[in-house]
C-alpha positions as CSV (number, residue, x, y, z in Angstrom):
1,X,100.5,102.1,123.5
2,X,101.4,101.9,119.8
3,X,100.6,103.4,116.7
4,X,99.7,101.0,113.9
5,X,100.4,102.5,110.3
6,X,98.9,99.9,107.6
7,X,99.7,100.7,104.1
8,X,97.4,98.4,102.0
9,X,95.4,97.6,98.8
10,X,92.5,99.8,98.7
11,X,90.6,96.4,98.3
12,X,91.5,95.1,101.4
13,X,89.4,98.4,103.5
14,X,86.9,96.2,104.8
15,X,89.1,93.6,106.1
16,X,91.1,95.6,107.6
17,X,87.7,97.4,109.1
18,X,86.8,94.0,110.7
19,X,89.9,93.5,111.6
20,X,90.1,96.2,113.8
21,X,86.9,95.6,115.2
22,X,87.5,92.5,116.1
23,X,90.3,93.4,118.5
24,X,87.4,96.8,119.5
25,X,90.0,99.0,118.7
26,X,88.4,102.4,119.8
27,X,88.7,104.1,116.3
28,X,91.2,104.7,113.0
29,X,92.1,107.1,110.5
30,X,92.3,106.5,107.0
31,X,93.8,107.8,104.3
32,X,93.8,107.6,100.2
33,X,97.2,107.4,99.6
34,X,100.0,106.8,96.4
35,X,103.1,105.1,96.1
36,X,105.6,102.0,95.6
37,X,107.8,99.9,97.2
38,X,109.9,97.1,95.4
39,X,107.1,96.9,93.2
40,X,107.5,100.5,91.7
41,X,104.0,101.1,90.5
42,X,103.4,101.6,86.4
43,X,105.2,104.0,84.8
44,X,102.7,106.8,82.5
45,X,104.5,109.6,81.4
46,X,102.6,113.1,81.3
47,X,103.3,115.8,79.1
48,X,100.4,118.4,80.1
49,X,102.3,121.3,81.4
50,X,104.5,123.1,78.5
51,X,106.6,120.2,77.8
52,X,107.1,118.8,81.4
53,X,108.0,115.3,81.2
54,X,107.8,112.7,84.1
55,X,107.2,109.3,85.1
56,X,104.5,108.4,87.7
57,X,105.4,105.0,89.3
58,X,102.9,105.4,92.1
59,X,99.7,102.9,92.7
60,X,96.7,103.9,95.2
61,X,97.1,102.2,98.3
62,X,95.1,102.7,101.5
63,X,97.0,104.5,105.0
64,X,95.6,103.3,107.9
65,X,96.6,104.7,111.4
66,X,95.4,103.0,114.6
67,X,96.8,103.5,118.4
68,X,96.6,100.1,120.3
69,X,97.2,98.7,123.6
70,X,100.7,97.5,123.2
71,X,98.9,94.1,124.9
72,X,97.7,93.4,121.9
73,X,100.1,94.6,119.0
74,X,101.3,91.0,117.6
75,X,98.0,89.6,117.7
76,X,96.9,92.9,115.4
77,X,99.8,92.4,113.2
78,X,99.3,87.9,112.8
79,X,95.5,88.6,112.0
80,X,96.4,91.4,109.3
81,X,98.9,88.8,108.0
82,X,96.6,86.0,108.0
83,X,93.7,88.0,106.0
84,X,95.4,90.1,103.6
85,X,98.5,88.5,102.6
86,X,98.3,87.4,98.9
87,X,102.0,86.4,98.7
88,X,102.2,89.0,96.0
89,X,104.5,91.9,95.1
90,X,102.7,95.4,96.6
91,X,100.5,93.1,99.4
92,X,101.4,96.3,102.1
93,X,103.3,96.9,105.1
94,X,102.7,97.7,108.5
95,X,104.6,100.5,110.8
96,X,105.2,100.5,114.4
97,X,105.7,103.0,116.4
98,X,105.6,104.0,120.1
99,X,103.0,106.3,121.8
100,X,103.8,108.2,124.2
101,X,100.3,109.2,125.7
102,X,97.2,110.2,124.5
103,X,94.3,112.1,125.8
104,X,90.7,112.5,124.8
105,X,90.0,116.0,124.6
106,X,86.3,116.2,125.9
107,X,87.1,114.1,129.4
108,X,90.9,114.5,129.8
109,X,91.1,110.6,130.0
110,X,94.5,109.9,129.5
111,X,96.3,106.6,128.2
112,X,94.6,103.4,127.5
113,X,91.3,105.0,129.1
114,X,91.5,107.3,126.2
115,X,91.8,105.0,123.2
């Protein structure tokens, strides 16, 4: 199994969505999220708090984190590429990483049977 962490454009939800159902991944969790990469975001500077100064570089993005058979990681990862990729700065990334086990709490299912 792997975990599947998509950082994207909050107006690329839906794809994403279909995405995932497509490939009948068993559920996701998502997130409303800041930040910047190369891009660094747009710079605002607030002055509420007595004087306090600071840049904000961060833009909304959206977290997604799906577990996956590992069977079926690349294909995941081509169709993401192929429906959200504008070829633009700040388009997302995607995180892998490895899953030990899982269980489903009301059954004990363990592994792919619980996913």
């Amino acid at each position: 199994m792997k975990e599947l962490i998509l950082l994207i454009r909050p107006e690329k939800l839906e794809l994403i969505k279909e995405i995932l159902d497509n490939f009948h991944c068993g559920g996701m969790t998502i997130s409303t999220v800041m930040g910047c990469g190369t891009q660094r975001g747009t710079v605002e500077t607030v002055n509420e708090i007595k004087g306090f100064k600071t840049n904000i570089n961060l833009l909304p993005k959206i977290k997604v984190e799906v577990v996956v058979e590992e069977s079926i990681v690349e294909d995941v990862i081509l169709a993401v590429r192929d429906k959200l990729a504008t070829g633009n700065v700040g388009d997302g990334k995607i995180f892998i990483r490895s899953m030990d086990d899982a269980v489903r709490i009301r059954t004990g299912e363990r592994g792919n049977k619980a996913l």
